[in-house]
N, C-alpha and C positions, 0 to 999 in steps of 0.2 A: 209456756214458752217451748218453741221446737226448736231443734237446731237443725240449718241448711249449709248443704252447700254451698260455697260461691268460688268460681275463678277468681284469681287474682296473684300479684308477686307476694304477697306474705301467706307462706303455707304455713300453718299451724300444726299438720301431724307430718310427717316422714312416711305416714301407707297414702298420704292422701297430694303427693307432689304437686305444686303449681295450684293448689284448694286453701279452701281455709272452711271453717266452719262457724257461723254466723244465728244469734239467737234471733228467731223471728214469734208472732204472737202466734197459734195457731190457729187463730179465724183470719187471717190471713193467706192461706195457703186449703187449696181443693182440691180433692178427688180427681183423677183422672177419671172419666167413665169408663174408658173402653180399657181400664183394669180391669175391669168386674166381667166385660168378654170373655177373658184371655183366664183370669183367675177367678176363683169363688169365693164370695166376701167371709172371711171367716166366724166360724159359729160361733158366738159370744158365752156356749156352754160348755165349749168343748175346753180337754185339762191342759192341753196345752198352750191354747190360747189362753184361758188363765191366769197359767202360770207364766207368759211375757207379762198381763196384766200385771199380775204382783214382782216382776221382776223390775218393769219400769219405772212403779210406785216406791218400791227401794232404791233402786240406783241411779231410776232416770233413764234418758235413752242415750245407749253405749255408740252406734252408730246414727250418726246423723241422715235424717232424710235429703233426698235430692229435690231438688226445687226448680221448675223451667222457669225462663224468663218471666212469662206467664205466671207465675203464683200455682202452677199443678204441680202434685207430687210426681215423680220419676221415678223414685224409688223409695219405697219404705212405706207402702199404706197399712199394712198392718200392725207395725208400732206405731202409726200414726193413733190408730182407732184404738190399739192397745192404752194408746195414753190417755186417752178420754172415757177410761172405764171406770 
């Protein structure tokens, strides 16, 4: 499970006004492609990709990904793939 954004009247955090955050399954939600344009998918060896690895395996993910209408990430591909390690 990931968690998304959504609009809506019941904000859940006080950083996140007018949002809430909502659990979704993660094969439900895809890649934007034209992130990997813009950014470079990161190195699954590198220590600090890693260590989000291991930090979301313990806490989970602290910020919630963005989610368009559409089911594409917005924001957060890299905890996205972090959490699938």
């Amino acid at each position: 499970m990931i968690a998304d954004i959504a609009s809506g009247p019941s904000a859940a955090s006080e950083s996140l006004p007018g949002r809430r955050a909502i659990l979704r399954e993660a094969s439900t939600v895809y890649e934007t492609p034209e992130n990997w344009t813009i950014y470079r998918r990161p190195d699954l060896n590198d220590p600090a990709f890693l260590e989000l690895c291991d930090s979301i395996r313990t806490s989970g993910i602290n910020t919630p990904l963005e989610i368009s209408g559409d089911d594409y990430i917005i924001s957060g591909h890299r905890r996205f793939i972090a959490a699938q390690c």
